[in-house]
KELUMLO-248632 format. One line per 10 residues: for each residue x, z, y of C-alpha. Coordinates in steps of 0.2 Angstrom, whole numbers. Layout:
X Z Y | ... .
This chain:
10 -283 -309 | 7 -268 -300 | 2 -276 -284 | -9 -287 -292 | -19 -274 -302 | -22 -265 -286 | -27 -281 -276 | -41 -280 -291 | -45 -264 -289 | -49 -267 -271 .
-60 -282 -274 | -72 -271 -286 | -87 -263 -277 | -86 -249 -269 | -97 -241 -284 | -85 -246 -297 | -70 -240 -288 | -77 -222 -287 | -84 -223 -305 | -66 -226 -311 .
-59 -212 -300 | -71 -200 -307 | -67 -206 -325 | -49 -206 -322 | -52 -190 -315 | -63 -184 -331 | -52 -191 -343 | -34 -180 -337 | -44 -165 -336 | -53 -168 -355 .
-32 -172 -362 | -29 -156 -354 | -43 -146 -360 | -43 -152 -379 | -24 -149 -377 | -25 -130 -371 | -39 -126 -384 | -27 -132 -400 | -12 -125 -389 | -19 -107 -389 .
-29 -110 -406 | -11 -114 -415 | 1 -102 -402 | -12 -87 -408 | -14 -89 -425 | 8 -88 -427 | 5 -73 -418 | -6 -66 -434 | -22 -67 -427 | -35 -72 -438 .
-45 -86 -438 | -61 -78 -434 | -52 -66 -418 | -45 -83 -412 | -61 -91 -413 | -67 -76 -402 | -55 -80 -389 | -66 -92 -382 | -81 -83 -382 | -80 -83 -361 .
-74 -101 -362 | -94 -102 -368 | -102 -89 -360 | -97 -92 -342 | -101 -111 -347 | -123 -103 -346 | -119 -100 -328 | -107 -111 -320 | -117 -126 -325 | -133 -117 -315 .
-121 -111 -300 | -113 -128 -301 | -125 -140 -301 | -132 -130 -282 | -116 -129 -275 | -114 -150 -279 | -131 -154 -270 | -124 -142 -255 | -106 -148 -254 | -104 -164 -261 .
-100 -168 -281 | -80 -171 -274 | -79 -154 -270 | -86 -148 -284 | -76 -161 -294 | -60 -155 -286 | -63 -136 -286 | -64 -139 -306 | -46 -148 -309 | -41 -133 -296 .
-48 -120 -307 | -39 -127 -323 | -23 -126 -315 | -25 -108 -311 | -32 -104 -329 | -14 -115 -336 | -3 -104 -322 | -11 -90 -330 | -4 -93 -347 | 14 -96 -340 .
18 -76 -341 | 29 -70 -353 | 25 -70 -370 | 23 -51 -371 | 11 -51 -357 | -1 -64 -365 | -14 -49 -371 | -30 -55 -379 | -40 -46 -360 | -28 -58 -352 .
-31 -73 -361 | -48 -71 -362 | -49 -72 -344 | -39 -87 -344 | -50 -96 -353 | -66 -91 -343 | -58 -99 -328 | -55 -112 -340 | -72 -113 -345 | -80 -114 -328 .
-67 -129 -323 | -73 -136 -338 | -94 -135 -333 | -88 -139 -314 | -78 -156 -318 | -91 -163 -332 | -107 -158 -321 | -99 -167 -306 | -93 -182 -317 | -110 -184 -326 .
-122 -180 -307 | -109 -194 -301 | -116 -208 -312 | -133 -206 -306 | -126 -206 -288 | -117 -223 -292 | -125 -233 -300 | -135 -246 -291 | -153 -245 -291 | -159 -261 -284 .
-153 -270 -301 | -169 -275 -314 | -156 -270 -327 | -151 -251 -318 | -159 -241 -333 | -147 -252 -345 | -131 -251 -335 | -134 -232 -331 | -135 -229 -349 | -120 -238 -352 .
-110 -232 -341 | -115 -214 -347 | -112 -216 -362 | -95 -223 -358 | -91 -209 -349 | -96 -195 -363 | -90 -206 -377 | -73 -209 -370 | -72 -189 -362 | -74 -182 -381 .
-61 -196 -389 | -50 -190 -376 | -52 -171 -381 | -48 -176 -401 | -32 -183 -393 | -29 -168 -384 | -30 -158 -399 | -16 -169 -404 | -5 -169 -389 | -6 -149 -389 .
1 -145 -406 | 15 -161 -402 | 20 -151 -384 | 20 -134 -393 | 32 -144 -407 | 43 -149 -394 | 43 -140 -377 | 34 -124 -385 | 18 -115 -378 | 26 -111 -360 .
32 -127 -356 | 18 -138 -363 | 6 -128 -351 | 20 -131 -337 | 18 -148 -340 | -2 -149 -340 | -2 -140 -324 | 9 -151 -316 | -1 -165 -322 | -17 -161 -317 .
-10 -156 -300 | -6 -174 -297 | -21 -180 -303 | -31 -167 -289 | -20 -173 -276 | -27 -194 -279 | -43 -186 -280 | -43 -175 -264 | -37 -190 -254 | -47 -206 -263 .
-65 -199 -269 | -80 -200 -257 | -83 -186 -246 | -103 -185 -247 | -104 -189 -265 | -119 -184 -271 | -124 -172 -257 | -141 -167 -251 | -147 -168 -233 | -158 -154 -235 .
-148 -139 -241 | -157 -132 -255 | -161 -113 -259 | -154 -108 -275 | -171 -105 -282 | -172 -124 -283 | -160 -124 -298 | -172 -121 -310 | -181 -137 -312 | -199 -140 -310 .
-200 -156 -320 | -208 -155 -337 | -197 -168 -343 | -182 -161 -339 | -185 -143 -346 | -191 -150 -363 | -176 -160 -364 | -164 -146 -360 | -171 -135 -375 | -170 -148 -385 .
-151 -150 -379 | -151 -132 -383 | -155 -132 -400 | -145 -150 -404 | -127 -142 -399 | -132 -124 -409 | -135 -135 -421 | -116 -143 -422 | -108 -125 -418 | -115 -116 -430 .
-104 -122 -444 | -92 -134 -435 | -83 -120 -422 | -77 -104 -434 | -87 -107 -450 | -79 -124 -456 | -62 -120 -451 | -61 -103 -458 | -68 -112 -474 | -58 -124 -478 .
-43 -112 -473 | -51 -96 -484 | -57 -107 -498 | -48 -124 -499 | -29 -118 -496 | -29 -130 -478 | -14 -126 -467 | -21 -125 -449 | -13 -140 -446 | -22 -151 -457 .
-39 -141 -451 | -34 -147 -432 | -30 -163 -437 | -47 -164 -446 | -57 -158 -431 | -44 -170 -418 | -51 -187 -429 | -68 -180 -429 | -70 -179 -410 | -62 -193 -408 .
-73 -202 -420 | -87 -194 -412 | -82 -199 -396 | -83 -217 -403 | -97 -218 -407 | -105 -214 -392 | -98 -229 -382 | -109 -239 -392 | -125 -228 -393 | -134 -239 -382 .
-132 -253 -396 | -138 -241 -410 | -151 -232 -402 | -157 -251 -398 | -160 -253 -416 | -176 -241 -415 | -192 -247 -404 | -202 -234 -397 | -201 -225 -380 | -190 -210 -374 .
-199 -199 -385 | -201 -211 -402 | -180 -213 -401 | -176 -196 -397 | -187 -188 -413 | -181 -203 -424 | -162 -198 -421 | -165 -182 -422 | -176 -181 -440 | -158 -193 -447 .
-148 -181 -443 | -159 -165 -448 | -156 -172 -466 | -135 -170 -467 | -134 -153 -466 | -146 -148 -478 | -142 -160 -490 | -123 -155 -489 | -129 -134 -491 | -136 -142 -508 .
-122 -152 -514 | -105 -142 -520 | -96 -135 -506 | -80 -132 -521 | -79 -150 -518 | -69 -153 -502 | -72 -173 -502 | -91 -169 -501 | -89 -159 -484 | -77 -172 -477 .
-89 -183 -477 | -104 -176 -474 | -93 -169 -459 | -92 -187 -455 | -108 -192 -456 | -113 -178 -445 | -102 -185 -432 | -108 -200 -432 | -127 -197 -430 | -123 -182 -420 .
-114 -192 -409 | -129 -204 -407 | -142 -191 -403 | -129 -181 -388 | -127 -199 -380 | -145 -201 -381 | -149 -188 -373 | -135 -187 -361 | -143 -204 -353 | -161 -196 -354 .
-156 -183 -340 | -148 -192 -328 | -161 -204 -331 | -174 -190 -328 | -165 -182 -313 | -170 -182 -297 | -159 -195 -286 | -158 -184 -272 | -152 -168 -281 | -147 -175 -297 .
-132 -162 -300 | -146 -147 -300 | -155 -157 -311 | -139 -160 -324 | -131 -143 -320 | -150 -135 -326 | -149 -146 -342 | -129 -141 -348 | -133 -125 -344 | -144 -129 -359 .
-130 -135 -366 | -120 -121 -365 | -130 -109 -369 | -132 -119 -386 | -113 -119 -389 | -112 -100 -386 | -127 -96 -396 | -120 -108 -409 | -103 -99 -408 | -111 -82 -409 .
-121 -86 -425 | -106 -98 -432 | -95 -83 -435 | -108 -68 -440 | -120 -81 -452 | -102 -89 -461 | -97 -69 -461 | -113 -62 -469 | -121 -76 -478 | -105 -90 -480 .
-105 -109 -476 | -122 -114 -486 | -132 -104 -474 | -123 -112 -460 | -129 -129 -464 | -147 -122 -467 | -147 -114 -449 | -140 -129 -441 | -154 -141 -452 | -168 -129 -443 .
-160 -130 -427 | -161 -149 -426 | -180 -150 -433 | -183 -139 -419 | -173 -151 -406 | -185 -165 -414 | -203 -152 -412 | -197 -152 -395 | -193 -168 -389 | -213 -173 -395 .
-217 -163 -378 | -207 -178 -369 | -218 -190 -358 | -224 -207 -364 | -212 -218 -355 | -202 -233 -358 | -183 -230 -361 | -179 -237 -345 | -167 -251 -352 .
């Protein structure tokens, strides 16, 4: 069986077979990722930390998200998406080596630092994954706008369904093996995963001929700017009650063990992650160009949160599944837009372009983050919901500075 699925393999273009590396190469590093975030989530919490200061740990995870993504997305169009690719899964492996000390040196300085390594393999690996697509996918096809999109959004969708599992598969390692030797084991996965990659993914991927100055990182097309602050507002949107105030919420208010709050948020993104695989059927629904489909989604999901900051939050069914339905609409408008960029980027310098746009992306998370913890601490969950309403309406104002254009399907 084996020799038969690698006869297959080598009959598929050369395209696919790349396309499968990278996502095979996407999808260890995302178990990994969503695996280390509940591992230090849970590890921290029966340390006595509270909700909130564990929630802060990741505050450099985000922060150093802003600039990776606009170092990374230069350093790909200079040396080749594989390298930066590769660089990533190295990173992750020294942020997990990190967290093998002893318990009694696993200060919050330390692990804080950790997790900003951890954050910047985490901007370099999705930048390159994402930039690759582009790279890949044929262009000489009449269909190439449908099958980029589709392959994008298989890409992003899977990538997040992988990270719900991983929140999964940390709190069962930590169960069994305990916080030192589940990272053990994730380092040594990832190690082999970086050695297939190192020898079998292209050398040139994705690599300019000219070498471009750092200046050219900020992108000069209108198109692409409007779409990243409407990306920055769409992921502060989701943050700003779904990262510290709806956790700490159900935990403070509805009597949740954390357990039942991670296993929550695990079938969310994997929901989520869902649902993006088949975007490109739902968004088909809606005629209109680029511009028509990107308001529309967004105006559909504006409504959620502000209907659920009405409705009573004592109720815990009513936030369950306005949670839900969040998901699912905010899952269509991330995929959306995820195809828009790399439809939108450059061919030669694509990773500039997509490392401008999630630095967007980033940027939205932390601010999201930020404003998640000090809104929820201030003026509770209902103003959450309101802020994260405005933020979306402000995603749609923006994306009605896109250009008139076909969706490119």
């Amino acid at each position: 069986m084996a020799e038969s699925l690698a006869a297959r393999l080598r009959g598929l273009p050369v395209e696919v077979r790349q396309y499968l590396l990278i996502t095979g190469n996407y999808w260890a590093f995302t178990l990994t990722d969503g695996a280390l975030r509940m591992l230090v989530v849970l590890h921290f919490h029966q340390l006595g930390y509270s909700p909130l200061e564990v929630a802060l740990l990741f505050l450099f995870y985000e922060a150093f998200g802003v600039v990776t993504n606009l170092v990374g997305g230069w350093l790909g169009a200079r040396l080749g998406l594989n390298r930066t690719m590769n660089m990533g899964l190295g990173l992750q492996i020294v942020a997990l080596a990190m967290l093998m000390v002893p318990a009694a040196a696993l200060t919050v300085p330390w692990v804080m630092a950790a997790q900003a390594l951890s954050g910047i393999a985490k901007d370099l690996n999705k930048m390159s994954a994402k930039s690759a697509v582009k790279v890949l996918v044929p262009k000489d096809s009449p269909s190439a706008g449908s099958a980029l999109y589709r392959w994008v959004a298989i890409l992003t969708g899977s990538k997040n369904a992988l990270k719900g599992a991983g929140f999964f598969l940390g709190g069962l390692l930590l169960t069994l093996i305990g916080f030192q030797g589940a990272v053990g084991v994730m380092a040594l996965m990832l190690a082999v995963v970086l050695g297939l990659s190192l020898w079998r993914l292209r050398a040139d991927l994705g690599r300019q001929k000219r070498k471009p100055k750092f200046r050219d990182v900020f992108s000069k097309s209108r198109a692409i700017n409007v779409l990243s602050a409407a990306r920055l507002c769409l992921f502060a949107s989701r943050d700003v009650w779904f990262v510290v105030a709806l956790p700490v919420f159900l935990y403070d208010q509805h009597g949740w063990s954390h357990w039942t709050v991670g296993g929550l948020l695990a079938v969310w993104v994997i929901g989520y992650g869902g649902v993006q695989t088949q975007a490109p059927r739902l968004t088909g629904l809606v005629a209109g160009g680029a511009r028509g489909v990107t308001v529309f989604w967004a105006l559909a999901l504006a409504g959620l949160p502000a209907l659920l900051a009405l409705l009573p939050l004592a109720e815990v069914g009513w936030l369950v599944a306005g949670l839900l339905a969040f998901g699912v609409l905010f899952a269509i408008n991330s995929s959306w837009h995820s195809y828009l960029i790399v439809h939108y980027a450059r061919a030669d310098g694509v990773s500039m372009d997509v490392g401008f746009y999630y630095m967007a992306n980033a940027m939205g998370r932390l601010l999201g983050t930020l404003l998640s913890g000090w809104i929820y601490q201030v003026f509770g969950l209902a103003a959450c919901l309101w802020i994260s309403a405005a933020l979306v309406v402000a995603s749609a104002a923006l994306a009605l500075a896109l250009p008139r254009e076909a969706r490119g399907r």
